[in-house]
C-alpha positions as CSV (number, residue, x, y, z in Angstrom):
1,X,-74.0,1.4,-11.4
2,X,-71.4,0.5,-8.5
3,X,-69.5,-1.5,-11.4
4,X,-69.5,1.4,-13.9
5,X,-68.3,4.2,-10.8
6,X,-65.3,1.2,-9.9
7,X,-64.0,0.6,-13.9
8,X,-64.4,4.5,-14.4
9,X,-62.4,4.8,-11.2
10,X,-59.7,2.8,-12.2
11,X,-59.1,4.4,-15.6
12,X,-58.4,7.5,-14.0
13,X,-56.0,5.9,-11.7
14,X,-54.3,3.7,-14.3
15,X,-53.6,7.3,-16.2
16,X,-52.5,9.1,-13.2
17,X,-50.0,6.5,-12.4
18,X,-48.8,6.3,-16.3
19,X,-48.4,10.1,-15.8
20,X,-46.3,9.8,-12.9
21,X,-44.5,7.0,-14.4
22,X,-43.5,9.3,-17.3
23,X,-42.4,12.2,-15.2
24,X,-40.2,9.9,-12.8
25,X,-38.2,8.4,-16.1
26,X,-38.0,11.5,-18.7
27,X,-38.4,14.8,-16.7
28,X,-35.9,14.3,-14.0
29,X,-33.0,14.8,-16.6
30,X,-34.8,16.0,-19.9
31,X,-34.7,13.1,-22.2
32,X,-36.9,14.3,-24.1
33,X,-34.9,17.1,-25.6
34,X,-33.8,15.3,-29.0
35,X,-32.5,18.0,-30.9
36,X,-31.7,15.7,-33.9
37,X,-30.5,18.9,-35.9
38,X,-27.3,18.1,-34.4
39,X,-26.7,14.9,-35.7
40,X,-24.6,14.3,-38.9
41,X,-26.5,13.2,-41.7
42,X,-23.9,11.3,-43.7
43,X,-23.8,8.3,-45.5
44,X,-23.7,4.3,-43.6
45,X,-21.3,2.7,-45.6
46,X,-22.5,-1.5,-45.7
47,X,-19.3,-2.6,-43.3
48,X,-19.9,0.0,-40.6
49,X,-20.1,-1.6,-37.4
50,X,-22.6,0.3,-34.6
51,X,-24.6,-0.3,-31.7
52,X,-28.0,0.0,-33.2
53,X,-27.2,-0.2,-36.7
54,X,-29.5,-2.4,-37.8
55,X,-32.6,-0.3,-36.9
56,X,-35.4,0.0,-39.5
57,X,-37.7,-1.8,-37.2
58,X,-37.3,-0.9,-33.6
59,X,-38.8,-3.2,-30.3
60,X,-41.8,-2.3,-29.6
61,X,-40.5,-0.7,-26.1
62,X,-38.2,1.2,-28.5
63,X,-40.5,2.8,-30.8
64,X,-42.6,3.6,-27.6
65,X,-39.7,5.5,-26.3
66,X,-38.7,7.0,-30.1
67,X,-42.3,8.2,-30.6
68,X,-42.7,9.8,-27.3
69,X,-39.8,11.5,-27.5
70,X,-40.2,13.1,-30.4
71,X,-44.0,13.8,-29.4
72,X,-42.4,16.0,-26.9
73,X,-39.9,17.4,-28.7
74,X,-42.4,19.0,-31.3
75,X,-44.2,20.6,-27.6
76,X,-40.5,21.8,-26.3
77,X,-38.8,23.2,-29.8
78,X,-40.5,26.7,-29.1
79,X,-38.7,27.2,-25.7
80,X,-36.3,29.7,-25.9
81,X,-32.9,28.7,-24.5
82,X,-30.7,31.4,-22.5
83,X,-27.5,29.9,-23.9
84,X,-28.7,30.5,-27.3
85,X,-28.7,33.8,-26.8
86,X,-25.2,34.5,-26.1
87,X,-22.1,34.7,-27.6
88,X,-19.5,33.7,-25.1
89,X,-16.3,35.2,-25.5
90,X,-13.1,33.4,-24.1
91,X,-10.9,34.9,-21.4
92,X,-8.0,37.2,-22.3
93,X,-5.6,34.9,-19.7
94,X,-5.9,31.3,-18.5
95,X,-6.7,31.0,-15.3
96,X,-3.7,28.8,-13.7
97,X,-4.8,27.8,-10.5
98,X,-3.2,24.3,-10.8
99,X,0.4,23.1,-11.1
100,X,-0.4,20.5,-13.7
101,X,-1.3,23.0,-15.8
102,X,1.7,25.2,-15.3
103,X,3.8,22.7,-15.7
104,X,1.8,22.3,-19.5
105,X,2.0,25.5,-20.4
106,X,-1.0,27.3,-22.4
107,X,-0.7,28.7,-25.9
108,X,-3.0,31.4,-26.4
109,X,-1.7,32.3,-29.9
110,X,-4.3,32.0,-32.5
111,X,-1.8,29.7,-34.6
112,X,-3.0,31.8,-37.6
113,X,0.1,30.1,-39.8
114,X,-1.1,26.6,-39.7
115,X,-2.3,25.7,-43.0
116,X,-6.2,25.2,-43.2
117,X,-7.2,21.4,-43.3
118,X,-10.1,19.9,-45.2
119,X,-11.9,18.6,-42.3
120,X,-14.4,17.1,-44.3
121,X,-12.3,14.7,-46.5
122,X,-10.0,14.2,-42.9
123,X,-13.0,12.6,-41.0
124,X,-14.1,10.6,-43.8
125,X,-10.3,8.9,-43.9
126,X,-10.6,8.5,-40.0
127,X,-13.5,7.2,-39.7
128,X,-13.2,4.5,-42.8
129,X,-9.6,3.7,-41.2
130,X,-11.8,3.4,-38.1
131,X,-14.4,0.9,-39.8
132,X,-12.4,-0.8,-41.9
133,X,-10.1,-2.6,-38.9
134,X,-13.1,-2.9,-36.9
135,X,-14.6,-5.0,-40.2
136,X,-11.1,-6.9,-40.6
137,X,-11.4,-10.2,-39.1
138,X,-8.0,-10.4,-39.0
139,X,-6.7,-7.8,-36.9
140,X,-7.9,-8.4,-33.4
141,X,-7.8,-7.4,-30.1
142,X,-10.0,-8.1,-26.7
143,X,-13.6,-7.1,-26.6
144,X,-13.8,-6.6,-30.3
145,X,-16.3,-9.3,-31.3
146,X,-18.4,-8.7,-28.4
147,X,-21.3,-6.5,-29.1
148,X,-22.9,-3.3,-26.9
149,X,-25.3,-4.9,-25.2
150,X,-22.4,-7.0,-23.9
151,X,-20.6,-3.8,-22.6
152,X,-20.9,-3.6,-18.7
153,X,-22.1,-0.5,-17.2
154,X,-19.1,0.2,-15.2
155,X,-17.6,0.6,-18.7
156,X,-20.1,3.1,-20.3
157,X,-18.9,5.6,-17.6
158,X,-16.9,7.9,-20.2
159,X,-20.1,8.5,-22.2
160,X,-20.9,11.7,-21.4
161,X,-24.2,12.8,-22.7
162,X,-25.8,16.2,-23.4
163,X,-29.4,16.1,-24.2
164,X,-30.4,19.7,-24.8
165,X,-27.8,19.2,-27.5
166,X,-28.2,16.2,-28.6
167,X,-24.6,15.2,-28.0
168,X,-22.6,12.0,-26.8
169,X,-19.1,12.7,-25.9
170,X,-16.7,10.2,-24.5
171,X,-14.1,11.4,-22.9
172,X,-10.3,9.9,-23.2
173,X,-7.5,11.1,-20.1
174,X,-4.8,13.0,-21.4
175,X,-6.8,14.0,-24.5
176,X,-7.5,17.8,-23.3
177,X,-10.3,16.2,-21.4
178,X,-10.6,18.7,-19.2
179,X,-11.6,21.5,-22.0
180,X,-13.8,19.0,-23.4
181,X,-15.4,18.1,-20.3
182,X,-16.0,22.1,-19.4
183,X,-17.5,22.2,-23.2
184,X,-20.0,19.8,-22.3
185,X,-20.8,21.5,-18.8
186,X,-21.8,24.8,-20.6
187,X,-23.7,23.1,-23.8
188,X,-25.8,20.8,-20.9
189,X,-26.0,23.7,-18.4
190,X,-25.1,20.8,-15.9
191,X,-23.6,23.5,-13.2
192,X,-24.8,26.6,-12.1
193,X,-22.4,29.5,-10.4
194,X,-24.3,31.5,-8.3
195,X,-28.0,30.2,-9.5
196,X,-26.6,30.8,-12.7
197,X,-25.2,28.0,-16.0
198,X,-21.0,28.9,-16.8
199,X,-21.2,30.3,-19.9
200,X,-16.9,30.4,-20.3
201,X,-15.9,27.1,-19.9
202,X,-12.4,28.5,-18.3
203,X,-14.8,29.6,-15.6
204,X,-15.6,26.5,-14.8
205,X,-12.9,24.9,-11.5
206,X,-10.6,21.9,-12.1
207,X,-12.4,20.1,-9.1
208,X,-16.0,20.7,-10.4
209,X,-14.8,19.4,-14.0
210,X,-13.8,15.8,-13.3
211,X,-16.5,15.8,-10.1
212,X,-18.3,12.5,-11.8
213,X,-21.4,14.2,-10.3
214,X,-21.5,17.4,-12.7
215,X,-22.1,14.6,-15.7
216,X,-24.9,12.7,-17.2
217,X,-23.0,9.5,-18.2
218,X,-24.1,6.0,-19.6
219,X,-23.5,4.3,-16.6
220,X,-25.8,6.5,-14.9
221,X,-28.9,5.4,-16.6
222,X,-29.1,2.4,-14.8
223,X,-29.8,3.6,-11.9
224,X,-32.4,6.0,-13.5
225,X,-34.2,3.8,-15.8
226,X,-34.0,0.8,-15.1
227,X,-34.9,-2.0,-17.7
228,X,-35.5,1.1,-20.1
229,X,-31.7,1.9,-20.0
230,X,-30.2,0.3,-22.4
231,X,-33.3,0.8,-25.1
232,X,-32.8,4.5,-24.7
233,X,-28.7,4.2,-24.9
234,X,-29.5,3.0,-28.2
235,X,-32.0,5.4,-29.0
236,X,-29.6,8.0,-28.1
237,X,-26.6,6.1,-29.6
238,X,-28.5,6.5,-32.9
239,X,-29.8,10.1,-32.7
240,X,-27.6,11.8,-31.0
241,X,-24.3,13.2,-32.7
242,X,-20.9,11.1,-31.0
243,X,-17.7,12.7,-30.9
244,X,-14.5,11.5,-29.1
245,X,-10.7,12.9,-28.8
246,X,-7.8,10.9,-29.5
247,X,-3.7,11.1,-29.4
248,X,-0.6,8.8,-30.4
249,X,-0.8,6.2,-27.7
250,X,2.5,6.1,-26.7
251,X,2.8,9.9,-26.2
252,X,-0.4,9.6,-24.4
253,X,1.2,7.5,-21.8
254,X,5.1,9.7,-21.2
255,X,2.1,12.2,-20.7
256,X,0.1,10.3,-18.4
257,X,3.4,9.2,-16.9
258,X,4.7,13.0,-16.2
259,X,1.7,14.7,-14.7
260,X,1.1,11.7,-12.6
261,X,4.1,10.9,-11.1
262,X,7.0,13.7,-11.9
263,X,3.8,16.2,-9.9
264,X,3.2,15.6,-6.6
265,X,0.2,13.5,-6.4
266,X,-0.9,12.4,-3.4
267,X,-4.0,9.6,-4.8
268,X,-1.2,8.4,-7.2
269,X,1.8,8.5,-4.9
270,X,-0.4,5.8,-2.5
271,X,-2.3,3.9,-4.9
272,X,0.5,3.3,-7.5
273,X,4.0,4.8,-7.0
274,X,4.4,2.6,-3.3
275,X,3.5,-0.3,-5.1
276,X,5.8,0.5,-8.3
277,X,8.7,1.3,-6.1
278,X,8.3,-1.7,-3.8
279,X,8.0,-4.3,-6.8
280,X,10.3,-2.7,-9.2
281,X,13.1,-0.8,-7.2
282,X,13.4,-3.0,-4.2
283,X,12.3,0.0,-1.9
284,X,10.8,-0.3,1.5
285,X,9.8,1.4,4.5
286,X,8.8,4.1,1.8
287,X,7.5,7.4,3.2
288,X,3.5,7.6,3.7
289,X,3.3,11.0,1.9
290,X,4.2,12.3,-1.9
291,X,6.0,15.2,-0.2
292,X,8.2,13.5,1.8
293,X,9.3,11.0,-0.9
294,X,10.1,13.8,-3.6
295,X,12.4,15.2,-0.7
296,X,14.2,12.2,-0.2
297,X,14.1,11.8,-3.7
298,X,12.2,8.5,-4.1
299,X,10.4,9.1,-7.4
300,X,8.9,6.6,-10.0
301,X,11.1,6.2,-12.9
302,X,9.4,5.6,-16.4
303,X,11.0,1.9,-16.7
304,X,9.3,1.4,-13.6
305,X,6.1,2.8,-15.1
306,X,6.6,0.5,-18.0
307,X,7.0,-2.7,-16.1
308,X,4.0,-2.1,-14.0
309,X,1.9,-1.8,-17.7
310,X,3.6,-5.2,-18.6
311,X,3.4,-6.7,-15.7
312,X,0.5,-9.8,-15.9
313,X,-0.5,-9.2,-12.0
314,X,-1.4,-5.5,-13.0
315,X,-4.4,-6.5,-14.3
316,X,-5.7,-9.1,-12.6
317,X,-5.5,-6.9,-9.7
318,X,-7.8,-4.3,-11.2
319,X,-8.3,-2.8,-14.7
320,X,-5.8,-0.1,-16.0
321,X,-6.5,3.3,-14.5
322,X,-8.3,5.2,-17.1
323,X,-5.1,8.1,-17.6
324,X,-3.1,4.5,-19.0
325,X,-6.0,2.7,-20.0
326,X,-6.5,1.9,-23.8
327,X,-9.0,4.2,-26.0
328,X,-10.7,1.2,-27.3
329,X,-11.3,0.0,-23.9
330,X,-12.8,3.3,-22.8
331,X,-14.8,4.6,-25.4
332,X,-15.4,1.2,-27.8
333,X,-14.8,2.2,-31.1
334,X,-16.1,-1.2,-32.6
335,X,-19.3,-1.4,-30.7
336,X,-20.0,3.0,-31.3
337,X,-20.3,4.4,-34.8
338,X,-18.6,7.8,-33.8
339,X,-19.7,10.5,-36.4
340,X,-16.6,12.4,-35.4
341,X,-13.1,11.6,-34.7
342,X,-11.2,14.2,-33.5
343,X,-7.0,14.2,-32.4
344,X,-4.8,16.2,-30.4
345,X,-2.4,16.6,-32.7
346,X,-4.5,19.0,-34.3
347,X,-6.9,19.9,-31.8
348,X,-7.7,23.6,-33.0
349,X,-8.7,22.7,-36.0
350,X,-10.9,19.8,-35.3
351,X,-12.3,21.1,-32.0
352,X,-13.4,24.4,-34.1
353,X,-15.0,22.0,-36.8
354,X,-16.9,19.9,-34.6
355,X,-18.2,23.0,-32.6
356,X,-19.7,24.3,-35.9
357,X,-20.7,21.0,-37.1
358,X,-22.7,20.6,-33.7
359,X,-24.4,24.5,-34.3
360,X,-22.9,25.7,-30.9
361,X,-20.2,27.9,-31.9
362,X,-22.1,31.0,-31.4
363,X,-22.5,29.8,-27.8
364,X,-18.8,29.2,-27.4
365,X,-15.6,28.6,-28.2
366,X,-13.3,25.8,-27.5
367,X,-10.8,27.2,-24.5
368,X,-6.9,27.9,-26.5
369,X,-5.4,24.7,-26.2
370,X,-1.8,24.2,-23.9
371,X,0.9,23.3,-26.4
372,X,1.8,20.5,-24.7
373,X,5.3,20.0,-24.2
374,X,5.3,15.8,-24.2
375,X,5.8,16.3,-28.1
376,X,5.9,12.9,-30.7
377,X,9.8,13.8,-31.3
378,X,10.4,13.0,-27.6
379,X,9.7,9.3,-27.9
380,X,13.1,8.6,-28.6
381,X,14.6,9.8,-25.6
382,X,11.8,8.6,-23.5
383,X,12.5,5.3,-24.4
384,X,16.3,5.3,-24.9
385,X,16.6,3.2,-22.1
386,X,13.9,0.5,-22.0
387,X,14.4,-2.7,-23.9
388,X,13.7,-3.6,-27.0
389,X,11.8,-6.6,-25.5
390,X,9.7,-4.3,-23.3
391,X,8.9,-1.7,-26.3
392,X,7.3,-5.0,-28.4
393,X,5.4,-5.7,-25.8
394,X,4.1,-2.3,-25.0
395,X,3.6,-1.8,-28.7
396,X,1.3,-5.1,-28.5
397,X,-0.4,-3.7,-25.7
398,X,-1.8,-0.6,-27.5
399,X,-1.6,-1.6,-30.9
400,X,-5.2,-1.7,-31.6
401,X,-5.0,2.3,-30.8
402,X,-2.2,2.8,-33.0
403,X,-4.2,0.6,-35.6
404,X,-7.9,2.3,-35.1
405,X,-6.9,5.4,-35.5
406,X,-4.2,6.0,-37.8
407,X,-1.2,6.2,-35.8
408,X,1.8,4.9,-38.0
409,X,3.4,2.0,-35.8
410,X,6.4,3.7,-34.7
411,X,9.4,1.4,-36.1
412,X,12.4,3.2,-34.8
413,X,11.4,2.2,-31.3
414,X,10.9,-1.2,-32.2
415,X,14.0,-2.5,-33.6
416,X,17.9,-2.5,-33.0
């Protein structure tokens, strides 16, 4: 009798502690919200590279995970959402509480004369461009052959992930990040203002937005999962609808170059203007402060920038910052099928498509996009006066962006 009282005993607290085991790894962040009805259902063509591609039979721990996830998803699809309810309109003005961002200059126009595009037929070409280099064995670059699980979790950190949405976002500096980064805040309801979610992602502060904090992100999940983190990156990778922003690589970096060092930024002044100067303009006993070295007029010139990119000790000292760094190193186009490929060259357009594509344009609206004023026909003069040497190289060093994405290699910079 005293055997049957102990095995019935420790049945029930064998289920209480698998109950608690569940609510420590799913509730805390609500995994379990698959709402595949986002994902793109298009077609895999046979040379597609992607992490979890090959996934007609999942681990055992995997189908676990798939099949109590989408047991719970069937309990939760009932629950009405606030943000579903609402159509959020934008703001009549920006909000310019930041230099950098008067110093961009917002378009509000609705840009009604831009002819329509067929976004359809426009992401097919991107992402077969995309596929089709990743599948070439003989264009290559570093980290192409490796595969995700060879990824290190320090470099996941620009996944942003949604999972009321069902929505994977990685996020590229200088790529109106900032928008997109709001976007995500309102669709996850990741930040409450006054006890309540931001419904207008212009509501939403600078400081909060790029607060790594406010974000759910890949790297995170090691620290909440565990062993299970990289099974349910996968799982996510393979449900969940992937979207990233991209931009002419070379633009990107006179941009990166202009609101980084032509502002006065105190981070950047310390951590890489001192060092540029020193190494590259023979400066010393520099000023300990941004403002005092704009007054005596000690700024970083963009040759200077430039050297520091080509410069071999760069790297070995640490890894690019992430407003210079390459897109394929931040967001691994090879190792990530992306089902949507996005550019700032015509980031109305696409950032309208993907909204409806995702079934959350009723909830918002992508905020009017700056016109930028680091425009593609300023390359010239931007580079006027590096050397041709210097502009190979650079060219080298972010060819595999220019490649992966459809940016035609700019010629006139690279020859006499």
């Amino acid at each position: 009798m005293t055997k049957a009282r102990l095995l019935r005993l420790s049945v029930v607290l064998v289920s209480i502690f698998m109950i608690l085991l569940i609510i420590v790894y799913w509730d805390n962040v609500g995994t379990a919200h698959f709402y595949l009805h986002t994902s793109f259902s298009r077609p895999r063509s046979p040379g597609a590279i992607a992490a979890g591609e090959d996934w007609e039979a999942l681990p055992d721990v995997d189908e676990f995970l798939a099949k109590l996830l989408s047991s719970s998803l069937k309990q939760n699809s009932s629950i009405p959402r606030k943000t579903e309810q609402l159509l959020v309109q934008g703001s009549n003005k920006p909000v310019l509480s930041n230099l950098e961002e008067n110093v961009r200059g917002y378009d509000w126009s609705t840009h009604k004369d831009r002819n329509s595009l067929d976004q359809e037929k426009l992401q097919v070409e991107r992402q077969r461009t995309l596929r089709e280099f990743c599948a070439n064995s003989s264009f290559t670059f570093p980290t192409k052959e490796r595969s995700f699980d060879d990824i290190p979790n320090y470099e996941l950190n620009h996944l942003i992930v949604d999972d009321r949405h069902g929505v994977i976002y990685c996020y590229v500096p200088k790529v109106a990040c900032t928008n997109w980064k709001r976007v995500m805040i309102v669709l996850s309801e990741s930040l409450l203002d006054q006890g309540v979610p931001y419904r207008n992602p212009l509501d939403i502060p600078r400081e909060h937005v790029h607060n790594t904090s406010t974000h759910l992100t890949f790297n995170k999940f090691w620290r909440r999962y565990g062993k299970f983190s990289r099974h349910l990156m996968k799982i996510k990778l393979k449900k969940y609808t992937k979207f990233l922003f991209v931009r002419d690589p070379f633009v990107r970096l006179i941009s990166a170059f202009r609101s980084k060092f032509e502002l006065e930024n105190e981070e950047f002044y310390r951590r890489f203007a001192i060092p540029m100067l020193k190494l590259y303009s023979n400066h010393t006993n520099l000023p300990t402060s941004v403002s005092e070295a704009f007054g005596a007029g000690l700024k970083v010139s963009f040759s200077d920038f430039i050297q520091y990119l080509l410069d071999p000790r760069t790297e070995k000292m640490a890894p690019f910052n992430e407003h210079w760094r390459q897109i394929y190193r931040l967001c691994h186009p090879c190792q990530i099928d992306y089902d949507f490929i996005g550019k700032l060259e015509t980031l109305d357009e696409d950032a309208a498509y993907l909204l409806q594509l995702l079934k959350v344009d009723r909830l918002l609206r992508f905020p009017p996009s700056y016109r930028n004023r680091t425009a593609s026909s300023w390359e010239d003069n931007w580079f006027a006066k590096i050397p041709l040497a210097w502009r190979q190289q650079l060219y080298k060093l972010y060819e595999a962006d220019f490649v992966l994405f459809g940016y035609p290699k700019p010629e006139n910079l690279l020859k006499d």
